[in-house]
C-alpha positions as a Python dict, from the first residue, in 0.01 Angstrom:
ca = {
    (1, 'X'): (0, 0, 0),
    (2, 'X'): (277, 227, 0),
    (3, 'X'): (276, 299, 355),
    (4, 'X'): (619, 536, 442),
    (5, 'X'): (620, 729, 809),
    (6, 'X'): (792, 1067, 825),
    (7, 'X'): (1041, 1065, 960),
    (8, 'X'): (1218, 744, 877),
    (9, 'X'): (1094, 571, 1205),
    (10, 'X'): (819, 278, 1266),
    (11, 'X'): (462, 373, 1317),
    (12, 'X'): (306, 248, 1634),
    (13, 'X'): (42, -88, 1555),
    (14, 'X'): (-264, 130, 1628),
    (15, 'X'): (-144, 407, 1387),
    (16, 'X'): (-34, 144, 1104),
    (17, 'X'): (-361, -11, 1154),
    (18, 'X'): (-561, 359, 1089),
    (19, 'X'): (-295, 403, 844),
    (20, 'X'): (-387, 41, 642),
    (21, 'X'): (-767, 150, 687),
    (22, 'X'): (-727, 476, 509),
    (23, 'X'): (-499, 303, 220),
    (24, 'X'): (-780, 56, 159),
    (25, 'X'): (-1051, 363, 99),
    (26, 'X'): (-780, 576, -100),
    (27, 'X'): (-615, 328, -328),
    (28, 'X'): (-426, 453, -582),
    (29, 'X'): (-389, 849, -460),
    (30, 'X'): (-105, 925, -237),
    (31, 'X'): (-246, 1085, 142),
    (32, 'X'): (-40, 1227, 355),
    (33, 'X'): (-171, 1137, 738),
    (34, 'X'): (-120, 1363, 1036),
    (35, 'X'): (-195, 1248, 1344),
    (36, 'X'): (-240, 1429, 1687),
    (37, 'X'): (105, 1462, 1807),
    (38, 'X'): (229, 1532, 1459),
    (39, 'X'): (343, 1233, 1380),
    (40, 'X'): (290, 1169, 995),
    (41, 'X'): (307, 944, 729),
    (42, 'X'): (217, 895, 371),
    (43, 'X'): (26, 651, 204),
    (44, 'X'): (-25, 577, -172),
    (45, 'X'): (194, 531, -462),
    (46, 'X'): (541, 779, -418),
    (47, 'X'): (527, 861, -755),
    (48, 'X'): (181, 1032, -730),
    (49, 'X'): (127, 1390, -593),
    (50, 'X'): (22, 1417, -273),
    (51, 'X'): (-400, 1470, -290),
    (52, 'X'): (-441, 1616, 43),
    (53, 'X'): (-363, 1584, 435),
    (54, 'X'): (-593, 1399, 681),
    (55, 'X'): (-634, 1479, 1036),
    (56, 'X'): (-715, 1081, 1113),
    (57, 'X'): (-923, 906, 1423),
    (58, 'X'): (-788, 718, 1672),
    (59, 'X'): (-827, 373, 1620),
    (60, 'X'): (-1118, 269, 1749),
    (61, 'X'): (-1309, 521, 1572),
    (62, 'X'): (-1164, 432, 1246),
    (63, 'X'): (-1301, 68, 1272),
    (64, 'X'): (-1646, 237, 1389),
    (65, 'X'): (-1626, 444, 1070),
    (66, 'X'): (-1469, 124, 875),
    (67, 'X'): (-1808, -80, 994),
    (68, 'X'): (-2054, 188, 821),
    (69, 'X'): (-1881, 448, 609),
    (70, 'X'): (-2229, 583, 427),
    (71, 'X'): (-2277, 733, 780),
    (72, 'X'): (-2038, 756, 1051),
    (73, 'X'): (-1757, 915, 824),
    (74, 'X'): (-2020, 1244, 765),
    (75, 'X'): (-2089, 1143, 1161),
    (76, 'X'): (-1724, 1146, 1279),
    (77, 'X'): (-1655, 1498, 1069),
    (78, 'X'): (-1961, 1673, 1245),
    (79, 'X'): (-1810, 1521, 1601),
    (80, 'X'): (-1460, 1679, 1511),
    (81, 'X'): (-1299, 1297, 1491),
    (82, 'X'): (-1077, 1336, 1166),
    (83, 'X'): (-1032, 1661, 956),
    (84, 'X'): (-847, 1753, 624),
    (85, 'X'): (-625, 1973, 727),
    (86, 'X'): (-447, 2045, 407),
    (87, 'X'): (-650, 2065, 51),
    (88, 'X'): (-1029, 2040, -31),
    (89, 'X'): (-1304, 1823, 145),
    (90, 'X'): (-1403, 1791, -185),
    (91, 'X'): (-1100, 1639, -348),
    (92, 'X'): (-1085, 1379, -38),
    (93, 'X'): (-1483, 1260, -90),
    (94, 'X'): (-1395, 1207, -441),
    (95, 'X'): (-1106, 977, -411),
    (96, 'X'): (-1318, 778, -93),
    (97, 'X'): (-1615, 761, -349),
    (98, 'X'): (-1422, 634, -639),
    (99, 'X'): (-1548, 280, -722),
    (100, 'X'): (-1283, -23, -688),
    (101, 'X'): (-1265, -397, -690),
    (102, 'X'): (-1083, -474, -384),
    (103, 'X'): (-1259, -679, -87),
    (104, 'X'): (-1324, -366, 131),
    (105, 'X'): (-1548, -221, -118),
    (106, 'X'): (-1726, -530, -219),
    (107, 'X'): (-1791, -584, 163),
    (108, 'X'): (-1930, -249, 202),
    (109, 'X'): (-2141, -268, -108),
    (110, 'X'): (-2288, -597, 75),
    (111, 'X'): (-2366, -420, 364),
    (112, 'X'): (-2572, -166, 185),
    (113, 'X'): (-2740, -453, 4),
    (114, 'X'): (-2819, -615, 336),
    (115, 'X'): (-2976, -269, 455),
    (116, 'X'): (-3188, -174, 133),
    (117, 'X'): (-3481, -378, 299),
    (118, 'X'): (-3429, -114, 648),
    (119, 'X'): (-3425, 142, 390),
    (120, 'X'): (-3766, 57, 249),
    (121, 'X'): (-3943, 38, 507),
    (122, 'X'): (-3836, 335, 688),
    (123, 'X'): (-3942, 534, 322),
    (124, 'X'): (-4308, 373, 324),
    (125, 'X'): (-4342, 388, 728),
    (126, 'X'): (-4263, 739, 822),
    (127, 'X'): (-4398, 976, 590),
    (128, 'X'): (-4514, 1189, 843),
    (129, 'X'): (-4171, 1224, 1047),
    (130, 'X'): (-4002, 1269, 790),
    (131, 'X'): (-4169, 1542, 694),
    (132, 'X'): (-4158, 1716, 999),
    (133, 'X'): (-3737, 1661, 955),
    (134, 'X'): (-3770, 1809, 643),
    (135, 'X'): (-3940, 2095, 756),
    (136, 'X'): (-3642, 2111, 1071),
    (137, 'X'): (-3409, 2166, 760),
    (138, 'X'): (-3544, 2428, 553),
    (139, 'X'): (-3615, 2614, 905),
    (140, 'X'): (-3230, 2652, 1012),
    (141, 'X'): (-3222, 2990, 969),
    (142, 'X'): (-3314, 3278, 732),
    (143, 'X'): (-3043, 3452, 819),
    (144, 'X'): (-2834, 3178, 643),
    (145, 'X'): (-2974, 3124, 398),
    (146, 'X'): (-3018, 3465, 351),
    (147, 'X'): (-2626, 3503, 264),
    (148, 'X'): (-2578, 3184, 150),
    (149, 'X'): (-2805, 3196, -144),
    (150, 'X'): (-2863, 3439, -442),
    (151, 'X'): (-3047, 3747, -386),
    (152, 'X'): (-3379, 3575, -530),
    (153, 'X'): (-3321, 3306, -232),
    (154, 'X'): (-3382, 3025, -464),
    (155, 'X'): (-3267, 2709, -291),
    (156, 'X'): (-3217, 2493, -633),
    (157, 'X'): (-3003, 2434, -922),
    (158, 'X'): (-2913, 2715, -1117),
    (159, 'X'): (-2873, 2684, -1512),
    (160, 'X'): (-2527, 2754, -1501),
    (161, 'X'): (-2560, 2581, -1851),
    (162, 'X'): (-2789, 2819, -2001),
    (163, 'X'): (-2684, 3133, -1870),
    (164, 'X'): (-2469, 3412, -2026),
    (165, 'X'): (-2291, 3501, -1738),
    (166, 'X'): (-2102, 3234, -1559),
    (167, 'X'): (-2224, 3397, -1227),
    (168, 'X'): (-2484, 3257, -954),
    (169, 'X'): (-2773, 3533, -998),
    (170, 'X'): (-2727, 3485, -1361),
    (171, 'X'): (-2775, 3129, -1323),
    (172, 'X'): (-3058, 3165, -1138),
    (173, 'X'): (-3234, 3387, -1320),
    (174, 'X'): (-3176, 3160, -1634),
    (175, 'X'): (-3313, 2860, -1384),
    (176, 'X'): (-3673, 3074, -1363),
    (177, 'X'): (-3698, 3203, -1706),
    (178, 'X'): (-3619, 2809, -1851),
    (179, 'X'): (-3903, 2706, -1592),
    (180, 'X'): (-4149, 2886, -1676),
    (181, 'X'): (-4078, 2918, -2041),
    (182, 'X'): (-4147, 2528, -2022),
    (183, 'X'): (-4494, 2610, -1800),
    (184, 'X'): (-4643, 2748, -2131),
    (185, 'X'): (-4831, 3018, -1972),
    (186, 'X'): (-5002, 3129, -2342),
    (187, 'X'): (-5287, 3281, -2224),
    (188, 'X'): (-5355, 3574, -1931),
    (189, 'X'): (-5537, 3517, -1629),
    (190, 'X'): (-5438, 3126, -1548),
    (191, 'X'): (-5439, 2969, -1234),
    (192, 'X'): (-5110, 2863, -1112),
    (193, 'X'): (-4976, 2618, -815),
    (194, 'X'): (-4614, 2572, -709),
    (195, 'X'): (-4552, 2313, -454),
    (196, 'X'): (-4271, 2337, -271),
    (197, 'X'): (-4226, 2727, -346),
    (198, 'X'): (-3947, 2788, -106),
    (199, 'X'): (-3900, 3170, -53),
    (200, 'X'): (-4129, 3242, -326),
    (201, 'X'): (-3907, 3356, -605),
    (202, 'X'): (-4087, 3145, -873),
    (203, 'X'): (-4418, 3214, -764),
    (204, 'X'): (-4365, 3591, -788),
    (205, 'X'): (-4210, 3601, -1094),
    (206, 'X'): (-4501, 3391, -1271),
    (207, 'X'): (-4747, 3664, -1058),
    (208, 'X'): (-4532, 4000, -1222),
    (209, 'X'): (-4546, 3822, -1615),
    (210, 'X'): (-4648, 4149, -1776),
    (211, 'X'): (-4995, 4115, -1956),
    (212, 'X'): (-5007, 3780, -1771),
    (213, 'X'): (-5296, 3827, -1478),
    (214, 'X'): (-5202, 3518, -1367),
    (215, 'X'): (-5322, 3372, -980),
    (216, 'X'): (-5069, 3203, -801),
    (217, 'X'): (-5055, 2993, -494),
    (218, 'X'): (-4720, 2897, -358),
    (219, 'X'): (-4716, 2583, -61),
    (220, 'X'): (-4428, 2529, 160),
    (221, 'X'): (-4340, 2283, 492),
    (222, 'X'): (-4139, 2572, 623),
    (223, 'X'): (-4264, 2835, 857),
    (224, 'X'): (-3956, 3046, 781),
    (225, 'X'): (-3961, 3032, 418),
    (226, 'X'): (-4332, 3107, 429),
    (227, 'X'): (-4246, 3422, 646),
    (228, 'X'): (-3976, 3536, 388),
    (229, 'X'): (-4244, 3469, 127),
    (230, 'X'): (-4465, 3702, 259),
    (231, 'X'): (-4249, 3976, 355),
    (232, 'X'): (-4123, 3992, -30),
    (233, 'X'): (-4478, 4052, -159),
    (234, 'X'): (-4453, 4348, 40),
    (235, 'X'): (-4247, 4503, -208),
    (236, 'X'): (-4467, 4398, -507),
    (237, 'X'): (-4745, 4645, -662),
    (238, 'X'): (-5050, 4563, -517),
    (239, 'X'): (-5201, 4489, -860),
    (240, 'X'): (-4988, 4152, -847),
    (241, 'X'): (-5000, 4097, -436),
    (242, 'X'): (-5374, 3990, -465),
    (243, 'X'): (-5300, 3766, -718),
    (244, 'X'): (-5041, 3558, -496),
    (245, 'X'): (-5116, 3344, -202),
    (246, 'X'): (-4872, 3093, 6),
    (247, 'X'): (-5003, 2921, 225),
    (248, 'X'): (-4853, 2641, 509),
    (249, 'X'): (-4956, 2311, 345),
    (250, 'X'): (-4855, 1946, 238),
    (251, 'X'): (-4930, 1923, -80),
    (252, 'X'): (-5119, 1538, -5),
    (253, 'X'): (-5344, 1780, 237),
    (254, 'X'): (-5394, 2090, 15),
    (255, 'X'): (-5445, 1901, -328),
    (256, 'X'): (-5697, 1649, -124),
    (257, 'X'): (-5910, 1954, -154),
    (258, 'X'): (-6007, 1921, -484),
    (259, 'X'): (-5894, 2249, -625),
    (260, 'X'): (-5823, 2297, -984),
    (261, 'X'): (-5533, 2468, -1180),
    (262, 'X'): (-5442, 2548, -1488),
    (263, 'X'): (-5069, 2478, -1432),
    (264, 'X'): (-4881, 2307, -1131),
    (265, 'X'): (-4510, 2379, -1127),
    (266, 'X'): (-4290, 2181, -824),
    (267, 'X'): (-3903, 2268, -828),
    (268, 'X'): (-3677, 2064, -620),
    (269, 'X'): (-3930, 1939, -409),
    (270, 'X'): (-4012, 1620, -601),
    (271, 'X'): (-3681, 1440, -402),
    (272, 'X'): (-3899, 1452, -97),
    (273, 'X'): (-4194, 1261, -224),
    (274, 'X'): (-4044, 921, -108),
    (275, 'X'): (-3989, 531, -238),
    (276, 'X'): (-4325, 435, -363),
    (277, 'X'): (-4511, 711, -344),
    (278, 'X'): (-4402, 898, -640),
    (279, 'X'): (-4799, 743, -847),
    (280, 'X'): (-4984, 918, -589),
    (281, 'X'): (-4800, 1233, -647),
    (282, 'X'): (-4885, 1274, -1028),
    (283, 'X'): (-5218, 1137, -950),
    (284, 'X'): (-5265, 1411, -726),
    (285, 'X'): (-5154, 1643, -961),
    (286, 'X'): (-5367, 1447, -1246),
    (287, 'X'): (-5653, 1508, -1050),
    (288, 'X'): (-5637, 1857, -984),
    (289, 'X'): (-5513, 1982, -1352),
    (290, 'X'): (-5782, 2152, -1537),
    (291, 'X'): (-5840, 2003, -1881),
    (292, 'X'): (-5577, 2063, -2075),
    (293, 'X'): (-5369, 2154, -1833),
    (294, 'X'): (-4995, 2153, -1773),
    (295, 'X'): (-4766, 2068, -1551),
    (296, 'X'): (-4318, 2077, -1463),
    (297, 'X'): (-4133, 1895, -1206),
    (298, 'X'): (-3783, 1995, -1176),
    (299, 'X'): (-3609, 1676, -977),
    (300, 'X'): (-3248, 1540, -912),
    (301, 'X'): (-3206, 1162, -1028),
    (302, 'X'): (-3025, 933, -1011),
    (303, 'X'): (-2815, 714, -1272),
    (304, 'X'): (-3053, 403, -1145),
    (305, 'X'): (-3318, 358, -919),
    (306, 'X'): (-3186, 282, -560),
    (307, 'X'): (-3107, 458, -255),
    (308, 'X'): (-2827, 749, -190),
    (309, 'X'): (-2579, 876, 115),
    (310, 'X'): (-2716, 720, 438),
    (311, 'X'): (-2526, 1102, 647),
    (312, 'X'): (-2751, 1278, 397),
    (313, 'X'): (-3068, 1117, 460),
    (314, 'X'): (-3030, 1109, 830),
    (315, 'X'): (-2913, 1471, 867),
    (316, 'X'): (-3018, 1690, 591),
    (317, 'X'): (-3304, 1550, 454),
    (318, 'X'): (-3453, 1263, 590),
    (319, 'X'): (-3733, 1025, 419),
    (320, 'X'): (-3554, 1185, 87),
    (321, 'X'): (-3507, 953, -225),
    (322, 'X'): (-3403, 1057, -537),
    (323, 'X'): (-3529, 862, -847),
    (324, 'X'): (-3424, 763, -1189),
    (325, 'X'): (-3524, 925, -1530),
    (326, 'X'): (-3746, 552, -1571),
    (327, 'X'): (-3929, 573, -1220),
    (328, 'X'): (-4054, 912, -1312),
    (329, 'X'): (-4169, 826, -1665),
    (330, 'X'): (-4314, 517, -1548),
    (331, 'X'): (-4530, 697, -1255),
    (332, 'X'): (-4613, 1010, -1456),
    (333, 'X'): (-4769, 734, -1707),
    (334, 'X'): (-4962, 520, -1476),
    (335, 'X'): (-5104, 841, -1317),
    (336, 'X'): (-5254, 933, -1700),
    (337, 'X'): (-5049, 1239, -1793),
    (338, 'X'): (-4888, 1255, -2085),
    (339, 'X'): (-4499, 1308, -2093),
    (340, 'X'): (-4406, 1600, -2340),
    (341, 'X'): (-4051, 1647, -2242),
    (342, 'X'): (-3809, 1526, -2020),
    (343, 'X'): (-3495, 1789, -2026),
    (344, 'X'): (-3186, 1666, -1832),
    (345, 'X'): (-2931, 1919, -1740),
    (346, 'X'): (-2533, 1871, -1717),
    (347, 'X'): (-2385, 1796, -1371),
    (348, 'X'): (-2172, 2112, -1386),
    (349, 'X'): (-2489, 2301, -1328),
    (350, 'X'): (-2533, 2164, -1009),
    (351, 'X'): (-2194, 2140, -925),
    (352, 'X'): (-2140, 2531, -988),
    (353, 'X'): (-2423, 2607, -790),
    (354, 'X'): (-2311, 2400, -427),
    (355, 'X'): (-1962, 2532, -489),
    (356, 'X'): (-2111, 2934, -528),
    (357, 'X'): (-2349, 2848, -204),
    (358, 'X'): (-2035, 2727, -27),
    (359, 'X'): (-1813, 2952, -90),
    (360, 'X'): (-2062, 3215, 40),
    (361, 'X'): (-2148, 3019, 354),
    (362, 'X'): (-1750, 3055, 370),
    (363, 'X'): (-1724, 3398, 394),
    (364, 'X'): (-2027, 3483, 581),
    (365, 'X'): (-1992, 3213, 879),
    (366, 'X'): (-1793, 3453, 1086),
    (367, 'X'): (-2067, 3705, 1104),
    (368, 'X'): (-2359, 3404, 1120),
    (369, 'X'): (-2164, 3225, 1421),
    (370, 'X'): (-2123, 3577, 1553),
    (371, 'X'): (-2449, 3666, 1595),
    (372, 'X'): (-2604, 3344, 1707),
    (373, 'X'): (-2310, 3074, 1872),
    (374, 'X'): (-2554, 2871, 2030),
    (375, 'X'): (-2753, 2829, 1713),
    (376, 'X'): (-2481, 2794, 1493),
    (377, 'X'): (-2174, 2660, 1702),
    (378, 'X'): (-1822, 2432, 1504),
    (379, 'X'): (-2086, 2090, 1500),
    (380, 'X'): (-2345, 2311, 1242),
    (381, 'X'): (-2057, 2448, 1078),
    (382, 'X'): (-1890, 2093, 1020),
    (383, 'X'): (-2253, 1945, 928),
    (384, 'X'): (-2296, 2223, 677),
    (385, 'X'): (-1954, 2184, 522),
    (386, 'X'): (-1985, 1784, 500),
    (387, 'X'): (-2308, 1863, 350),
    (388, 'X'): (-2191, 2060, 54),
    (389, 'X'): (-1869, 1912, 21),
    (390, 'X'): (-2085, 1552, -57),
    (391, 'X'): (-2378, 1719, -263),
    (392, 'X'): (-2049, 1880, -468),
    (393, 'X'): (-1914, 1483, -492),
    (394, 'X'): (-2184, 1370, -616),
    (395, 'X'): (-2266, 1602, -915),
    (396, 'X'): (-1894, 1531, -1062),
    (397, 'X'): (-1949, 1408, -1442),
    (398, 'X'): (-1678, 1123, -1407),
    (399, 'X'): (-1798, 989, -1073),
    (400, 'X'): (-2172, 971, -923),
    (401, 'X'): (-2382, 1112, -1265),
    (402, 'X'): (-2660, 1260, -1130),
    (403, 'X'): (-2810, 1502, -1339),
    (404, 'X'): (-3107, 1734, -1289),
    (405, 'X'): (-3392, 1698, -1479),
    (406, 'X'): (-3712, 1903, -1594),
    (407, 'X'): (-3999, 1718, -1680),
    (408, 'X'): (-4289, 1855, -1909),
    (409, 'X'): (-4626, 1656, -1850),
    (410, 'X'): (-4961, 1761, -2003),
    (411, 'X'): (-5325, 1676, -1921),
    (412, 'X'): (-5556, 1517, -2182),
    (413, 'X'): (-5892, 1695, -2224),
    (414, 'X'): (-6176, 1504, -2004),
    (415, 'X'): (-6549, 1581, -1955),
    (416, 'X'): (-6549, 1560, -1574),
    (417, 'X'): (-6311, 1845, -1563),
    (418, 'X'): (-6409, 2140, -1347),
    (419, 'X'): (-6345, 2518, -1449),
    (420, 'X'): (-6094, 2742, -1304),
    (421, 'X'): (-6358, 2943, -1220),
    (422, 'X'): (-6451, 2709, -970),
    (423, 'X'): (-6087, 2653, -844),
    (424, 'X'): (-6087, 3056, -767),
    (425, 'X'): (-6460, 3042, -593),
    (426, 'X'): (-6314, 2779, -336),
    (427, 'X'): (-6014, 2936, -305),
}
């Protein structure tokens, strides 16, 4: 394994054993390990460059990473128990995540096998807790997210793809014009719905369309976002601020209702619908699309259907799932709506946009932990790093290949249909 100590003197057995641990998970990238009394050795081939510098555990927290990586190494970073001291997070999740033959990896890959079955039934057993975790998540903090997001606050993908500027408020702004281009709002006065509408960015832009006279009704899990929602419209003419509602719903509560719309838009939201409940979710939205109506979902997936990070779905967003291109055609289909267009976007979109949101959460921590230690104290800030670091991993083009995807589903015509004048009386 190309294990050297520096300087030229034996490693104690504990430390070789950490040390033989860490060359299994980084084969074929030379590490440089420093451990607590700065004692330090290198691992990997000599004739590679040096990747980056671990802080390591001791060894008994090594083997209780070793046992279940998917978790406890996001676990032991939040707890402080290993650190890269030298070089990006980033670069160090890559080489960990890079897929190999060797027995370690095929004994980990069994393990996550063995726990798909714990994974299932957690997804179809606890909708409603993991909702309320959900709702935990996007209620950390305005003033985060405040400075770690664009000035629109939109808390999704940008199009760094389709944008002119290679900049995250130009991204963003070519994220909502793409969206609703692909709502094909070609008439005025439509009634709108965006589930999952975040700080209300989307829904206020569809609301000021000029010549549009469009009604809009924005849902959210978060009390905070709703807050910042409403204290936006504020600065809106109050022509358009009677034409926008958000309201505090679950969209299974609020679409049980029976309105109708003309157009339902969802964007990054659909990740949080769950394992097997993705049919009821366009049947929902079957059933409350006027005739004719139209619909987007704008969704990460995945290269193949299956589960992702264990840290992520335990810490950032629980009961989370994120499906493949075929699981969403396949549900869209049974649920009767027709499947226009599916637009997939590069991972460098994505990418762009966690390294922007981290850099900013960067430079503003000082100032966030300053105002509010308790709140956000070195475990949040480790959490949060881990957390963007991994989402960054993943959307790498030669490793992980998820993608993010737009989906454009239609409504066929049906005599049972209600008007949208009806869907503004009950509203």
């Amino acid at each position: 394994m190309g294990l050297s100590a520096v300087p030229d003197r034996p490693l104690s057995w504990p430390r070789r054993f950490v040390s033989w641990i860490f060359a299994l998970a980084t084969s074929g990238y030379r590490i440089r390990l420093e451990f607590s009394d700065h004692e330090v050795c290198e691992i990997g081939p000599a004739t590679e460059r040096l990747a980056v510098t671990i802080r390591p555990p001791n060894v008994w927290r090594t083997i209780w990473i070793f046992l279940r990586p998917g978790l406890r190494a996001g676990e032991g970073f939040m707890r402080g128990y290993w650190a890269v001291n030298y070089g990006d997070l980033t670069k160090f999740l890559r080489i960990v995540q890079t897929p190999r033959d060797h027995v370690y990896f095929r004994i980990y890959r069994t393990i996550s096998n063995w726990r798909g079955p714990i994974f299932q039934i957690r997804q179809r057993l606890l909708p409603v807790w993991n909702r309320r975790k959900n709702a935990k998540h996007y209620n950390v903090g305005n003033e985060l997210y405040g400075r770690m997001l664009d000035s629109s606050a939109q808390y999704s993908c940008a199009f760094f793809s389709l944008s002119e500027n290679d900049n995250l408020e130009a991204a963003q702004e070519a994220k909502l014009k793409t969206s609703i281009d692909r709502l094909h709002l070609d008439r005025p006065n439509l009634s709108v719905l965006d589930i999952g509408c975040g700080f209300g960015a989307l829904a206020a832009r569809i609301a000021l369309l000029p010549g549009g006279g469009h009604h809009v009704w924005g849902i959210t899990l978060s009390s905070e976002q709703l807050k910042e929602a409403q204290s936006r419209t504020g600065c809106l003419p109050a022509s358009v601020r009677h034409r926008l509602t958000y309201l505090l719903a679950d969209y299974r509560d609020f679409l049980k209702q029976s309105n109708t719309f003309d157009r339902i838009i969802s964007i990054g939201m659909f990740e949080h619908v769950g394992l097997g409940r993705h049919r009821n979710f366009f049947k929902a939205i079957e059933k409350n699309l006027a005739a004719n109506g139209r619909a987007l979902i704008h969704s990460i997936i995945g290269p193949f259907p299956g589960s992702y990070n264990e840290w992520i779905r335990r810490y950032i967003f629980p009961g989370s799932f994120l499906p493949s291109s075929a699981e969403i055609i396949a549900a869209a289909e049974k649920a009767n709506l027709i499947v226009d267009a599916f637009h997939i976007h590069p991972p460098s979109d994505y990418r762009k946009t966690i390294q922007a949101w981290r850099e900013r959460f960067e430079t503003a921590w000082p100032e966030i932990h300053r105002e509010n230690p308790q709140k956000y104290d070195q475990k949040f800030r480790r959490m949060w790093t881990f957390y963007l670091a991994g989402v960054e991993t993943i959307f790498s083009e030669d490793l992980m290949n998820y993608r993010i995807a737009q989906i454009e589903l239609r409504k066929t015509p049906s005599q049972d249909c209600r008007s949208v004048g009806e869907c503004d009386h009950q509203l």
